[in-house]
Steps between C-alpha positions, in 0.01 A plus 500: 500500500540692170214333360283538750551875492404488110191302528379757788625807244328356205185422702507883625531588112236309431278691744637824383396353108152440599451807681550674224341341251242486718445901515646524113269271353149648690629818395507434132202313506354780656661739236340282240162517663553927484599468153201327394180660710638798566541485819895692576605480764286290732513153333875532537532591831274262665677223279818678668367466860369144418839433389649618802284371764526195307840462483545591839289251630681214330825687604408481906358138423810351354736642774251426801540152363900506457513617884255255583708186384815650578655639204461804531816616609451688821863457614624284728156332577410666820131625567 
């Protein structure tokens, strides 16, 4: 039981680790981008809402999927 309540913890770190590097890393690239044309602050915040749509997409696809072959921890099971 105690394991299977640290594989589901690390897999919900996991999402919470691409989530943000998902939003941290369009940012700076975005940042970057400003830097370089000139561009402040637009570059940076469209890589910033890429980043978070992004990551929020993969977020909602990766739990859908948990719940969908049962391991998503709902409780006791009942739907």
């Amino acid at each position: 039981m105690a394991d299977d309540e640290r594989t589901k913890g690390l897999r919900l770190t996991g999402l919470g680790l691409e989530f943000a590097a998902a939003v941290l890393g369009l940012t700076l690239i975005g940042y970057w981008v400003d830097r370089h044309f000139g561009t402040a602050p637009w570059a940076e915040i469209t890589g910033a809402a890429v980043g978070l749509i992004g990551g929020m997409y993969n977020l909602l696809r990766q739990a859908l999927g948990a719940v969908k072959r049962g391991d998503g921890g709902g409780g006791n099971g009942a739907r």
